[in-house]
N, C-alpha and C positions, 0 to 999 in steps of 0.2 A: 663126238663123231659128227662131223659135218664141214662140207666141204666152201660152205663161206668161210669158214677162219682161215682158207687162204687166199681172199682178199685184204688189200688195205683195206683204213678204216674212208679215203678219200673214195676206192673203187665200190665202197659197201655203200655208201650217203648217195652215189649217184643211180645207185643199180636199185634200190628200195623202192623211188618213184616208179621207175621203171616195172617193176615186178607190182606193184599197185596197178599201176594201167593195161597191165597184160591180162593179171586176176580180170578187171570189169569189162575186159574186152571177149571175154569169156562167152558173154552172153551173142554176142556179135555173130558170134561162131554158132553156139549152139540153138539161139532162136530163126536161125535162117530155115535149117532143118527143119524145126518145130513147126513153124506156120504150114512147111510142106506136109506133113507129116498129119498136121490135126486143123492147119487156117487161123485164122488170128484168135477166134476168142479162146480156141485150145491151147496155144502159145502165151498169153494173157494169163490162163488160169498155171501154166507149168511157172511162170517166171515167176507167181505169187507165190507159189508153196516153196518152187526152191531157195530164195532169200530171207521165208519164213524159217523154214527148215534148219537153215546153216547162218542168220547172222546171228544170233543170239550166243551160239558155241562159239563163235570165234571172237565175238565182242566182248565177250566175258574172259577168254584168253588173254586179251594183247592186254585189259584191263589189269590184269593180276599182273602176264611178266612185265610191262613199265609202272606197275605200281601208283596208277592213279584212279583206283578202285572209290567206288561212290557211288551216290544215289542222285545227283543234281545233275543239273541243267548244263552246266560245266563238264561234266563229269562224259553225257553225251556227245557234246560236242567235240572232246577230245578221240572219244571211240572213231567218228566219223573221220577226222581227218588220217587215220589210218587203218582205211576201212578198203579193201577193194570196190564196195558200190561207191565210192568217191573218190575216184584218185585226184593227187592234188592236180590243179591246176587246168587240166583236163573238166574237172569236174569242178569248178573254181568255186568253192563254199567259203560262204562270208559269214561270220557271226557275231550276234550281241548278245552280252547275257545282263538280263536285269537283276535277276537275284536269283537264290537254292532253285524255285520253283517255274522262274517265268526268263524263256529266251527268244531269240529266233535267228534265222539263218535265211539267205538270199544266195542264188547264185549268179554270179557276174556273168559266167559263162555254162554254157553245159553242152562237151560234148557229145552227149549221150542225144541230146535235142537236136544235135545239126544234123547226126546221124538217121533222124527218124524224120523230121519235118519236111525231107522232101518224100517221106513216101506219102504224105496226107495226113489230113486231120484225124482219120479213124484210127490211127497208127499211133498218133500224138496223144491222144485222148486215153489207148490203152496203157499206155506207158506214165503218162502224166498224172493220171486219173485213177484208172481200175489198178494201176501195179504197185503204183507209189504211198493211196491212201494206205492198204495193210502192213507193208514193207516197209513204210519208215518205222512206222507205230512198234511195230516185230522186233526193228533195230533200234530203239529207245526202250523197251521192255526188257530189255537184257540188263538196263540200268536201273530202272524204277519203271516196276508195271504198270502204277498210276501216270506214268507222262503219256498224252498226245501232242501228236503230230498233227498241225491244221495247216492248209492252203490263206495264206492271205491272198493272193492269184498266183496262177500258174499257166502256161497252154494251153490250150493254143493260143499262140501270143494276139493280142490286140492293144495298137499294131501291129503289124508283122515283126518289126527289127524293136521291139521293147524291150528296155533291160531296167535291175534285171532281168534276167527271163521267168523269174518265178521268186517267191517268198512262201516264208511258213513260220508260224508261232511255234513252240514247245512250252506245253502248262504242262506243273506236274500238280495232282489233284486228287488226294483220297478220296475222291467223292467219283472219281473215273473208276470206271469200272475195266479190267484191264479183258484185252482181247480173249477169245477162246484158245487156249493151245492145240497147235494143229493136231489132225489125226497119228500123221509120224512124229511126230517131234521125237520119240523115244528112239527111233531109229536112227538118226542123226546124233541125236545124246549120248548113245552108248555104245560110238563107233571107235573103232582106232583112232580116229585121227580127232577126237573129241578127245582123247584120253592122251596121248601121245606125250610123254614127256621129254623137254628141251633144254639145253644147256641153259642154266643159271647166267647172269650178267654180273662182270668183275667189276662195284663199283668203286673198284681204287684207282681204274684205268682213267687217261685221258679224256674231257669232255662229259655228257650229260648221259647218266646212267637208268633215269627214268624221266617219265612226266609228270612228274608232283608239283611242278610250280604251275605257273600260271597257265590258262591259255591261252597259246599265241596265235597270232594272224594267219600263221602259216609255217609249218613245221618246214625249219630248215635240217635237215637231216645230217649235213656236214658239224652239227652240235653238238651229236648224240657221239656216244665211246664208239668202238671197233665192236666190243661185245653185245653193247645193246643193238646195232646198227644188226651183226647178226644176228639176234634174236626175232629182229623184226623182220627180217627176210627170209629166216622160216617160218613164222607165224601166216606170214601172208603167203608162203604155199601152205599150210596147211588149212587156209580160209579158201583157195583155189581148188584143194580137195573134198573139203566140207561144201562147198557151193557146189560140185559136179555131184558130190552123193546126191545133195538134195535133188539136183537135175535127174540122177539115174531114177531115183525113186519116183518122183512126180512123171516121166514117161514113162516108165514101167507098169503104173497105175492104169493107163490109156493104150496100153498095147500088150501085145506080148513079147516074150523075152530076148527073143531074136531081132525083133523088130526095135527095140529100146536098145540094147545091145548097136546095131548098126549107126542109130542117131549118136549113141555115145561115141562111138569110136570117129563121125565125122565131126562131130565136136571137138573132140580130144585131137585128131590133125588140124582142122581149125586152127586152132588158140596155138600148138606148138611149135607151127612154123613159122607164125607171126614173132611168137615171142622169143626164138631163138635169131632169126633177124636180128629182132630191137637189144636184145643181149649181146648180142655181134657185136654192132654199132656203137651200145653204151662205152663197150671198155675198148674198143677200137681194137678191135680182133681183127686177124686174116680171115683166110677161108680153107685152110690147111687142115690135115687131121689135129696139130696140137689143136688150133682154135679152136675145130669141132669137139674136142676133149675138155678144154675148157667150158665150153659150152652148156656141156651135156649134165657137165659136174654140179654147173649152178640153175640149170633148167627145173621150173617151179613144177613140171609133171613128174621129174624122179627124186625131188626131195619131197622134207627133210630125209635122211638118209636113216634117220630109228624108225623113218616110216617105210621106205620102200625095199631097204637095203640094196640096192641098185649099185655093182662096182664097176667103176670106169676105168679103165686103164691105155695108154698109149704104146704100140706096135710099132715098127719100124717105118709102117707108112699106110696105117691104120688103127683105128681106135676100136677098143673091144668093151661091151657091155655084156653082162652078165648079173640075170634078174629071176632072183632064186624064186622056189615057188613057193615060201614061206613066207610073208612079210604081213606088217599091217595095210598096210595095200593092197595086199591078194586078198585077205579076209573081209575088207570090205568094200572089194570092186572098184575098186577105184582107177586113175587114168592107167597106170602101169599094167593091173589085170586086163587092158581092153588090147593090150600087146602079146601075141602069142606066136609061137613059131610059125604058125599056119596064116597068120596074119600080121605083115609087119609094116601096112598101111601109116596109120598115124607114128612111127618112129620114123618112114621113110621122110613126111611130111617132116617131122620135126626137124633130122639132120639136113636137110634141103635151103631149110633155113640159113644154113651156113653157106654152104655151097651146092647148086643145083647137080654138080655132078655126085653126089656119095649116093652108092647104095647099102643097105643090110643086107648080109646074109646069115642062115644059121648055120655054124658049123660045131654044136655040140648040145648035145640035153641028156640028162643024167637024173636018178631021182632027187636030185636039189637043187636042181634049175635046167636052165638054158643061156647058151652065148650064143653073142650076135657080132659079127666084124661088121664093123662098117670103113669102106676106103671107095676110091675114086675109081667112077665108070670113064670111057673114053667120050662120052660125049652127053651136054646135061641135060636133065629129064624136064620136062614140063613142069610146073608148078602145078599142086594137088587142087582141084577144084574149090575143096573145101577152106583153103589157104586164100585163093582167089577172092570166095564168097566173105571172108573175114576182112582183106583188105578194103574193104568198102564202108569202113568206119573210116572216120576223120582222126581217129587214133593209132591209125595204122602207120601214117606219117607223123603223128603230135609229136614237137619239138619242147621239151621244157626248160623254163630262164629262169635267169638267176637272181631273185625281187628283193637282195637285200636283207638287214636285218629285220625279224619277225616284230611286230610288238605284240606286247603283251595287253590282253583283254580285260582280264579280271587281275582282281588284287587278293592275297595271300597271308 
């Protein structure tokens, strides 16, 4: 059950980046709130727990379904280049590996840094500094608990325009003592979408059905089959839903539940109307109810579909959604819970992304859900504040090319 296998295996290689840069624009969205909400060192402390929280669960995912499961340096490096905190390119991760135990990684580019460095060095420094030392260590721990993560430099740049913009060692070392596991971690561990299980990968089909060879420069995704390509594009929405629990949780901690509640639901418009855009654009969609139905189909806040159970269907000149009130979604709060008949905020946000004129209506709830029409008002709505506050990343526009053949790093 899942509505990428009906993409090609060409529209699945191009839409994977794609859904990588929307997952880490996530934060785009939801730290704008935050700093309102709590000021920078509050914002600081939410974006450490929740990439503490949720990479370790999903790193340890995408490890098993491409089957390049390990403890080495190698082994990291590969989690990263299919990670939402790195999308390719956007986030342009360089690496060298010395051997099992000793690597490092630079990045050429980073647009998470172009995005921050004009708000200042205090800004620079929390993100480069206080967010990165636990968070990478977090995401290398999912691998081997003895690796750290060290700064050879980093940000604030000197000079200004230095590249690259930062370096880092990775030792892995029994003699490390591995970080403390957060206070939730268990919360995050033993969620639906930690547990969620996903289509298997057919490897007789066409092309590269895991990552067990070498690591390459840079995943060209046009490599991999049709079904692994799948598998990866619901892995990375279930890292997009794992990365908001940990968000739900880490402000719920500093507020009360109304008030966490509201930050979520601006978050979740945010991120959906950005990336149902960039979804538009990738497979070069209209703006029509089919498009908006396609859309909606592959949009990373209502998959995978064992998660949300979310049915989309197309009308004669409207698209109906219908979002039962049983899912692993609803159980564990996740973006589709923060959509309710009495509030259809961030869905409006999200179909807008297609076309500025669609509204939602409810025209039905029953004890097994609720439906929602969405079709065209006469005239189009403004774009959602919280849509606005996201386009203010440099990845809001990111264009990605086409660099050739990968090579390969290590030998096998």
């Amino acid at each position: 059950m899942s509505t990428y296998a009906e993409l090609s295996r060409d529209q699945l290689a191009a839409l994977v980046p794609e859904l990588l840069l929307c997952g880490h624009l996530i934060d785009r969205s939801g730290m704008a709130h935050t700093i309102a909400a709590f000021g920078r060192e509050g914002m600081t402390a939410v974006a450490i727990e929740e990439w503490q929280l949720a990479s370790p669960i999903y790193t340890r995912r995408m490890q098993r379904a491409l089957r390049f499961t390990g403890d080495s340096v190698e082994t990291i490096f590969k989690g990263l280049q299919l990670d939402i905190g790195a999308p390719p390119q956007f986030m342009d991760f360089r690496f060298r590996v010395d051997d099992h135990d000793h690597g490092e990684f630079w990045l050429d580019h980073c647009g998470a840094l172009a995005d921050v460095e004009p708000m200042g060095e205090e800004f620079v420094v929390a993100m480069c500094h206080d967010i990165e030392d636990p968070t990478f260590d977090a995401t290398a721990l999912a691998t081997n608990p003895h690796a750290q993560v060290r700064p050879v430099h980093r940000p604030p740049r000197r000079p200004a325009d230095r590249t690259p913009v930062c370096a880092w060692t990775v030792i892995i070392d029994p003699a490390h003592v591995p970080p403390a596991v957060p206070a939730n971690a268990a919360l995050i561990a033993n969620s639906v979408a930690a547990r969620t299980e996903l289509a298997s990968i057919d490897p007789a089909e066409e092309g590269l059905a895991d990552y067990t060879g070498p690591l390459l420069s840079d995943l060209r995704f046009a490599d991999f089959s049709r079904s692994a390509l799948r598998r990866m594009a619901e892995e990375i929405c279930l890292q997009q839903h794992l990365l908001t629990l940990g968000f739900m949780v880490a402000i719920t901690e500093r507020s009360d539940a109304a008030t966490a509640l509201g930050i979520g639901r601006k978050q979740f418009a945010g991120i959906a109307g950005l990336t149902s855009d960039r979804i538009r654009r990738c497979l070069d969609l209209g703006d029509d109810p089919r498009a908006l139905a396609t859309v909606l189909r592959l949009h990373p806040a209502l998959n995978p579909l064992s998660y949300t159970g979310i049915d989309t269907s197309v009308l004669d000149s409207a698209v109906r959604l219908r979002f039962p009130n049983t899912s692993g979604a609803q159980t564990d709060g996740a973006w589709p819970s923060m959509v309710t008949p009495d509030d259809l905020r961030p869905l409006d946000a999200l179909v807008r992304g297609v076309n500025p004129r669609f509204v939602a209506r409810v025209t039905a709830t029953d004890q097994h859900g609720w439906t929602v029409d969405i079709d065209l008002a006469d005239t189009p709505f403004r774009e959602a504040s919280e849509v606005a506050v996201t386009r203010f990343s440099t990845g809001a526009g990111f264009a990605f090319t086409d660099r050739g053949k990968p090579l390969p790093l290590t030998v096998v």
